[in-house]
KOLRORO-970157 format. One record per residue: residue number from 1; residue in three letters; chain; x, y, z of N, C-alpha, C, CB in turn. Coordinates in steps of 0.1 Angstrom, whole numbers. Glycine has a CB too. Layout:
N
<pt k="NUM" r="Ala" c="A" n_px="X" n_py="Y" n_pz="Z" ca_px="X" ca_py="Y" ca_pz="Z" c_px="X" c_py="Y" c_pz="Z" cb_px="X" cb_py="Y" cb_pz="Z"/>
...
This chain:
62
<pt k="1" r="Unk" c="A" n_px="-154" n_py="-81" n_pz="-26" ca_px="-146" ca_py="-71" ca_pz="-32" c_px="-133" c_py="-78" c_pz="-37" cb_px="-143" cb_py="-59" cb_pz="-23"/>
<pt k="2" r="Unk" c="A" n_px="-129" n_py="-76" n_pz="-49" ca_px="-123" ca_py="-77" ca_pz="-53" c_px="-102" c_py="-70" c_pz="-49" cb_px="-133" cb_py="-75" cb_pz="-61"/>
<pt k="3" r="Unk" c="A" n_px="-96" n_py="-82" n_pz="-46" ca_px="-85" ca_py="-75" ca_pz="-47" c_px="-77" c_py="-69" c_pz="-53" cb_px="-80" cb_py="-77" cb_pz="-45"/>
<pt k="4" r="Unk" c="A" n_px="-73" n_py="-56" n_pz="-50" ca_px="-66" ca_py="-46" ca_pz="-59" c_px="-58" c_py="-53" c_pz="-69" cb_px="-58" cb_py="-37" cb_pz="-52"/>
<pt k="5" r="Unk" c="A" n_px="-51" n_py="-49" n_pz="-82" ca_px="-40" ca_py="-49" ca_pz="-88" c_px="-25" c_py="-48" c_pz="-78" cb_px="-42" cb_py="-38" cb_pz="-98"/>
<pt k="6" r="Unk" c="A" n_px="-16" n_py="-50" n_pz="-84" ca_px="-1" ca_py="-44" ca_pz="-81" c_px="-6" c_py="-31" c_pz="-86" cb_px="14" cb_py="-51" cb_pz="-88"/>
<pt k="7" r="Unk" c="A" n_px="-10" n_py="-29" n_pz="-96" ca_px="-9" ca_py="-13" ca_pz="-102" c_px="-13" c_py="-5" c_pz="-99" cb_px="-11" cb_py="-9" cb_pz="-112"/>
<pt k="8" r="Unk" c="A" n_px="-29" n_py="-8" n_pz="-96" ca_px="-38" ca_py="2" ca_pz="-85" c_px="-28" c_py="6" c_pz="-69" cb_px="-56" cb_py="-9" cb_pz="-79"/>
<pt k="9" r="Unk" c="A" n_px="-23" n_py="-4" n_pz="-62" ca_px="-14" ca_py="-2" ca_pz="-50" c_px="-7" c_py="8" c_pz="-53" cb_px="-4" cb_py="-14" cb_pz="-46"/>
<pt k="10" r="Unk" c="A" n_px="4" n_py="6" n_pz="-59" ca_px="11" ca_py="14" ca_pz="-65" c_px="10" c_py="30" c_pz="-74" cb_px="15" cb_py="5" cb_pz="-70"/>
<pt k="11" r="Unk" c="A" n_px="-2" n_py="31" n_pz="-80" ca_px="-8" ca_py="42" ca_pz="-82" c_px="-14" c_py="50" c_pz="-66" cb_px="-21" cb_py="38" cb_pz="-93"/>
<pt k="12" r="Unk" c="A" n_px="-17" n_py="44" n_pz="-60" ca_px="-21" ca_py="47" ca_pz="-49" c_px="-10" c_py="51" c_pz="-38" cb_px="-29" cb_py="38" cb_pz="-46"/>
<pt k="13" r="Unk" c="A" n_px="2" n_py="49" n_pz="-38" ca_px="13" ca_py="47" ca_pz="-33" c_px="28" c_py="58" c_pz="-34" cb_px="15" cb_py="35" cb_pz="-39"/>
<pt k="14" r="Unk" c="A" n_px="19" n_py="62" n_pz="-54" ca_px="29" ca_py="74" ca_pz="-59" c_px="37" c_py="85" c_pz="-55" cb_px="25" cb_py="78" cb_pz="-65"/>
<pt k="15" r="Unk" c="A" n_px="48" n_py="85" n_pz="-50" ca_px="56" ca_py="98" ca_pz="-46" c_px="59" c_py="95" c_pz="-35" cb_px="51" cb_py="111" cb_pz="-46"/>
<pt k="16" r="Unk" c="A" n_px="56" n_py="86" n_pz="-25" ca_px="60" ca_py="80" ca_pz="-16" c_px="71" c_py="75" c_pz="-11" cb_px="55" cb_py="75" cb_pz="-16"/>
<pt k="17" r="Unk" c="A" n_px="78" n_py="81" n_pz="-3" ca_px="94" ca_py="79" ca_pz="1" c_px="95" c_py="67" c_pz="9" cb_px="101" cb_py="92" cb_pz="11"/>
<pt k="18" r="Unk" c="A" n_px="106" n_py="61" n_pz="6" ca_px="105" ca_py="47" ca_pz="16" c_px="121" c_py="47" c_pz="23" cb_px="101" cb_py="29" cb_pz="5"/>
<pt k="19" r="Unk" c="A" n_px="120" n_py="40" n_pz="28" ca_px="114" ca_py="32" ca_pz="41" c_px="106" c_py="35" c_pz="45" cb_px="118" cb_py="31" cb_pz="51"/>
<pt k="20" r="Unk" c="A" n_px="91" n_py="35" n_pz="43" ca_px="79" ca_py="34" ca_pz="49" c_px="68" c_py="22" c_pz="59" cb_px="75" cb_py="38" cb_pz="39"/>
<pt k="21" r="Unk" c="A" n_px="65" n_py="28" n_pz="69" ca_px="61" ca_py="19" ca_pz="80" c_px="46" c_py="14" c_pz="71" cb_px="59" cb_py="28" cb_pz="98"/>
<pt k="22" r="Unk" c="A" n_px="35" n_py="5" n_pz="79" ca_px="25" ca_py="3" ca_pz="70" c_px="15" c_py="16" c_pz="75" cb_px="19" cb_py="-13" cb_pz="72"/>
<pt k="23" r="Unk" c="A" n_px="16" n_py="17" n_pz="86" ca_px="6" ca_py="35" ca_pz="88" c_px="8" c_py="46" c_pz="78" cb_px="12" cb_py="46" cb_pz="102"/>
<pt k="24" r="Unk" c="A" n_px="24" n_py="45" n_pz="70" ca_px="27" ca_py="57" ca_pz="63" c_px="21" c_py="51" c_pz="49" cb_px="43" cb_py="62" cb_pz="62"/>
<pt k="25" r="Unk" c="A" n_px="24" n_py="41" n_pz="44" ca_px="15" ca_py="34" ca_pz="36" c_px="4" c_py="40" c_pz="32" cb_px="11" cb_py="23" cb_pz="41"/>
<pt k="26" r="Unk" c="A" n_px="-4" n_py="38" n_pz="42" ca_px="-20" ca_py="39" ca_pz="47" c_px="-25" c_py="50" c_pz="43" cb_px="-23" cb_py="39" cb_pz="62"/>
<pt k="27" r="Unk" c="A" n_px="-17" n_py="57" n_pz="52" ca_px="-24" ca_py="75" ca_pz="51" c_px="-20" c_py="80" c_pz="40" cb_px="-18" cb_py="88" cb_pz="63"/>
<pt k="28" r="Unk" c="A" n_px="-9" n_py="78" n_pz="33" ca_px="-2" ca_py="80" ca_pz="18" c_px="-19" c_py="82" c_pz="7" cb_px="10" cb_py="61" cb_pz="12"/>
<pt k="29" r="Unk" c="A" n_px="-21" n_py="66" n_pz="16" ca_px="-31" ca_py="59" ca_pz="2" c_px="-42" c_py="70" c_pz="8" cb_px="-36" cb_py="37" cb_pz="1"/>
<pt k="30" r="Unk" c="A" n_px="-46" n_py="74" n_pz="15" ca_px="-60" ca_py="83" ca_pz="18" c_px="-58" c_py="96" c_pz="13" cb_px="-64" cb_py="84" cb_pz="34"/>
<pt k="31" r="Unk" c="A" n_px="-47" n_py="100" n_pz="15" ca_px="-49" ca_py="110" ca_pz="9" c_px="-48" c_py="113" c_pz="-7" cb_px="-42" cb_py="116" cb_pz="16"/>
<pt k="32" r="Unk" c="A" n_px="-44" n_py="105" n_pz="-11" ca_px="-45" ca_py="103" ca_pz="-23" c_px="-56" c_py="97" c_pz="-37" cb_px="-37" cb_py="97" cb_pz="-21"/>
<pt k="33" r="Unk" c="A" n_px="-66" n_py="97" n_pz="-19" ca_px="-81" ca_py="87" ca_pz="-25" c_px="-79" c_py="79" c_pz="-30" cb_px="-91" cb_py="91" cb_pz="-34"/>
<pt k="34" r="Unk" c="A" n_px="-74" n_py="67" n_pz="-25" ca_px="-74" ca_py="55" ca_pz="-32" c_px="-82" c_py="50" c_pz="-27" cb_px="-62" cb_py="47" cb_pz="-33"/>
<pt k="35" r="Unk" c="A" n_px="-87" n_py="42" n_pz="-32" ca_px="-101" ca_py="31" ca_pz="-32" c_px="-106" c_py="22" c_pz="-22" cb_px="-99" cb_py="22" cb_pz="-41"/>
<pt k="36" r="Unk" c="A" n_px="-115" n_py="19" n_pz="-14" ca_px="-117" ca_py="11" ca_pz="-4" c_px="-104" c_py="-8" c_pz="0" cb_px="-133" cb_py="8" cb_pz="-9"/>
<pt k="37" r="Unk" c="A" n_px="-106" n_py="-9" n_pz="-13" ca_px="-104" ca_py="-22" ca_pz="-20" c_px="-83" c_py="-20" c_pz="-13" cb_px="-109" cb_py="-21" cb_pz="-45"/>
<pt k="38" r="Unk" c="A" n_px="-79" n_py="-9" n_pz="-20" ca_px="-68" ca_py="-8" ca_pz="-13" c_px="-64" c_py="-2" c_pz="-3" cb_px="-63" cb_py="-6" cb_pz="-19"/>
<pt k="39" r="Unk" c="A" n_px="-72" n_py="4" n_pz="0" ca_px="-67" ca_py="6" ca_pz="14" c_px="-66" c_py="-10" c_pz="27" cb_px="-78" cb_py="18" cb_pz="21"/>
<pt k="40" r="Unk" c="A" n_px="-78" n_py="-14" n_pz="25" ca_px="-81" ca_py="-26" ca_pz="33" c_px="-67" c_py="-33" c_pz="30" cb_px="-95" cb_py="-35" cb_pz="28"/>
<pt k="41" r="Unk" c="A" n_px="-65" n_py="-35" n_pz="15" ca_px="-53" ca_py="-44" ca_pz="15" c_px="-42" c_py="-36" c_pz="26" cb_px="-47" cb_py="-46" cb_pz="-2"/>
<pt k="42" r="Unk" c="A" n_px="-36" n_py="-32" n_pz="21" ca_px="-26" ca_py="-22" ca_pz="33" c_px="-29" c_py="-19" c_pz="47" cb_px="-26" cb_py="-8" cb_pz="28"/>
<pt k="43" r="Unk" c="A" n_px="-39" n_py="-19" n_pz="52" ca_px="-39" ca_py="-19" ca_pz="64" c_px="-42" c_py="-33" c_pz="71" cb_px="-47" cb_py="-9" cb_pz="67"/>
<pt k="44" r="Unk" c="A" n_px="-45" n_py="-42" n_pz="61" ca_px="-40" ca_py="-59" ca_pz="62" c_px="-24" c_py="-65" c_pz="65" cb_px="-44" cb_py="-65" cb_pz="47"/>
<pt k="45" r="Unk" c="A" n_px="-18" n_py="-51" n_pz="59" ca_px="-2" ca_py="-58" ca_pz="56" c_px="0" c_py="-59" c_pz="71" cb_px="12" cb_py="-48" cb_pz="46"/>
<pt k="46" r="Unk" c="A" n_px="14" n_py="-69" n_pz="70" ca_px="22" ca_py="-67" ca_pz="86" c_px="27" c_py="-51" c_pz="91" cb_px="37" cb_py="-76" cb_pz="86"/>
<pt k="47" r="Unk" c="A" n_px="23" n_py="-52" n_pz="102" ca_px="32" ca_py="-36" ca_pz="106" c_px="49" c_py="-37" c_pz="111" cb_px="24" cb_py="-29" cb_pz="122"/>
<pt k="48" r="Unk" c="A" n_px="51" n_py="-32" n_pz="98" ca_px="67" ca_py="-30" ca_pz="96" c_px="77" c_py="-18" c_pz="94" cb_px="69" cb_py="-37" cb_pz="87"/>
<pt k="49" r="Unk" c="A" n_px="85" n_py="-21" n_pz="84" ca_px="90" ca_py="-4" ca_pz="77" c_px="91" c_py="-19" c_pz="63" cb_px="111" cb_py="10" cb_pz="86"/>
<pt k="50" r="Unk" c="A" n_px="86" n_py="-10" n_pz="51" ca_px="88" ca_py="-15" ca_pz="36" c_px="97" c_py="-3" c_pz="36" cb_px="74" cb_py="-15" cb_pz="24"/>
<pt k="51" r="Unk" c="A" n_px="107" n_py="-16" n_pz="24" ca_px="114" ca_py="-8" ca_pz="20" c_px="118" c_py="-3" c_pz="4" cb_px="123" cb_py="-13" cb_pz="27"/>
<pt k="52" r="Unk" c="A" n_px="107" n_py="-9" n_pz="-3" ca_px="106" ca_py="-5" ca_pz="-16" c_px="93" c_py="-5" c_pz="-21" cb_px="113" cb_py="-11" cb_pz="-23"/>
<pt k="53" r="Unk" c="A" n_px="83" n_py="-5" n_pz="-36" ca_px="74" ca_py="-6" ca_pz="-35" c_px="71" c_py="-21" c_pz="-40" cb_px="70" cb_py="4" cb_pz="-40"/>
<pt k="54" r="Unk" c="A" n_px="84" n_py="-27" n_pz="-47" ca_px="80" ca_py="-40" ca_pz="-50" c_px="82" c_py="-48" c_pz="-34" cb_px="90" cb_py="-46" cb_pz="-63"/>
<pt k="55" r="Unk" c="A" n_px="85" n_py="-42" n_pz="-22" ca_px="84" ca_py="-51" ca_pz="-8" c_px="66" c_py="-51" c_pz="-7" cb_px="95" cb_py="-43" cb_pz="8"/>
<pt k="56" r="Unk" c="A" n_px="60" n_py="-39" n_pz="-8" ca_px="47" ca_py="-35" ca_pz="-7" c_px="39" c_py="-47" c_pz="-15" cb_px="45" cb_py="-19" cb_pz="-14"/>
<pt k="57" r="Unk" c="A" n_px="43" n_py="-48" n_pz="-29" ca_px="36" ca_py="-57" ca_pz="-35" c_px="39" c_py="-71" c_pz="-32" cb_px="37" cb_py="-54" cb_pz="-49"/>
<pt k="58" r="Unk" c="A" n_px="53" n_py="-73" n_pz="-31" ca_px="50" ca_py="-91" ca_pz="-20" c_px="48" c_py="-95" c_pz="-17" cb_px="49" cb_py="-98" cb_pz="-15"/>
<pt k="59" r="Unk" c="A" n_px="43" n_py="-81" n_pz="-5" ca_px="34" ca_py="-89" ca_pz="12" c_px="20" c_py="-85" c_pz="10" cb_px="39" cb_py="-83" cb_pz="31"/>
<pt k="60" r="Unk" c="A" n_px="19" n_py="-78" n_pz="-3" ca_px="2" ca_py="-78" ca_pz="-9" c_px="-1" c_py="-89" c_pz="-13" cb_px="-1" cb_py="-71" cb_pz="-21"/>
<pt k="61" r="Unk" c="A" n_px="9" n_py="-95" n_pz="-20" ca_px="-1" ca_py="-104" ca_pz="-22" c_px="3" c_py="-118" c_pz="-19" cb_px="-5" cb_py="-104" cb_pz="-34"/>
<pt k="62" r="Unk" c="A" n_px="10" n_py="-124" n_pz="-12" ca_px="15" ca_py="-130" ca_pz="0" c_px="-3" c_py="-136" c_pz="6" cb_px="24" cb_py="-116" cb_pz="11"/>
């Protein structure tokens, strides 16, 4: 499988208040139906608090 875009993340991610931990991330992205592909990424990330969405896409793709 292929790894997500920054854009798919981030579509997946939309409306999402931060400081967000990577659990809030997570569930954000499910409920939002985002895609296998990204969720895995995200629940890959370190468990932290992000604090923006370009922190999200750093340690994506990190």
């Amino acid at each position: 499988m292929a790894d997500p875009s920054p854009i798919d993340i981030q579509k997946a991610l939309g409306g999402l208040d931060y400081p967000a931990s990577r659990d809030d991330l997570v569930k954000h992205a499910e409920d939002k139906g985002a895609d296998a592909s990204v969720l895995d990424t995200l629940k890959n990330l370190p468990d932290r608090e992000f604090d923006s969405p370009t922190d999200v896409n750093k340690e994506a793709s990190a």
